[in-house]
C-alpha positions as CSV (number, residue, x, y, z in Angstrom):
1,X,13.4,-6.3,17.3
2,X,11.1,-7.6,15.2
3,X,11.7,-10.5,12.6
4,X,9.9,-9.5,9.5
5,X,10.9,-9.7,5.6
6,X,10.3,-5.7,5.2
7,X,13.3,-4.0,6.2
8,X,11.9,-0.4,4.9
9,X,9.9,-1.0,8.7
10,X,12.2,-0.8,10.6
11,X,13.5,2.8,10.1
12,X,10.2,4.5,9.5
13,X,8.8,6.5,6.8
14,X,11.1,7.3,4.3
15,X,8.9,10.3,2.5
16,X,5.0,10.8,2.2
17,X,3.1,10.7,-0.8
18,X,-0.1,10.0,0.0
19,X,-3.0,11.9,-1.5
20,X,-3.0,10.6,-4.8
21,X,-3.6,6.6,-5.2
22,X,-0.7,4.7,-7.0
23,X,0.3,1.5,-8.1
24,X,3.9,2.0,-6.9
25,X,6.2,4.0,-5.3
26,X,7.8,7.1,-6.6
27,X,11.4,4.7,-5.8
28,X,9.8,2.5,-8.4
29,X,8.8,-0.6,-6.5
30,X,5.0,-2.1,-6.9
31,X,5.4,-4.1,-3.5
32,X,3.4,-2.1,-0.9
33,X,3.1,-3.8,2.9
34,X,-1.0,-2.7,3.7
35,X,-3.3,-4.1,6.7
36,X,-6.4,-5.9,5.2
37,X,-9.5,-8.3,6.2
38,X,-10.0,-10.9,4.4
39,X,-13.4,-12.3,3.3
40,X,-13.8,-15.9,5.1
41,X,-16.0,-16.7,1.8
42,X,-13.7,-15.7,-1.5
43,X,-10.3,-16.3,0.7
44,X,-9.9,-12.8,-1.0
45,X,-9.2,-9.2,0.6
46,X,-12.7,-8.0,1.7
47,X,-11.3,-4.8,3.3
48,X,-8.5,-2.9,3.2
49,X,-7.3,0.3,4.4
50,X,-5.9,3.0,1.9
51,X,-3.0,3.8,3.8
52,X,0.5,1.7,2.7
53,X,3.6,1.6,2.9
54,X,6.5,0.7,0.4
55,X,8.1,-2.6,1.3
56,X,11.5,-1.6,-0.7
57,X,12.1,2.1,0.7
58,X,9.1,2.6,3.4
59,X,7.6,5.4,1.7
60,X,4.1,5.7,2.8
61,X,1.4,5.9,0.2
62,X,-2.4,6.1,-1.1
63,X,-3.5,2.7,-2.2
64,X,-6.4,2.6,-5.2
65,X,-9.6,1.6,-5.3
66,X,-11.3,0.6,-8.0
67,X,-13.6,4.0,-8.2
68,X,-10.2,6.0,-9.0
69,X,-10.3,3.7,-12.3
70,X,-13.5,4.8,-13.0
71,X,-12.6,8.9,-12.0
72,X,-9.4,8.4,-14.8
73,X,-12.0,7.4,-17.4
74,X,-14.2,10.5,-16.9
């Protein structure tokens, strides 16, 4: 077993609501687990993949990018 602080991994998926890129879960948490690169420069996230997971229930999710802020103002 693996020792991590997100117990949601453990069990696996607990829905899928990817598709449509959110800020939290439909469980209402805002804490998402995602895989990223980080920029050796800023310190900052230089890359990351769209794909999450919540790190309260494990639901899996689209992540946003800062073009859907742009699509919501059109």
């Amino acid at each position: 077993m693996v020792n991590h602080p997100f117990h949601a991994l453990e069990d696996g998926p607990t829905g899928d609501y990817r598709g449509q890129p959110t800020f939290c879960c439909p469980c209402g948490s805002d804490l998402v687990v995602m895989v990223a690169r980080f920029d050796p420069d800023t310190r900052l996230p230089g890359m990351y993949l769209l794909d999450g997971m919540c790190a309260a229930c494990g639901a899996l999710l689209t992540l946003p990018t800062e073009i859907d802020e742009m699509e919501d103002a059109t």
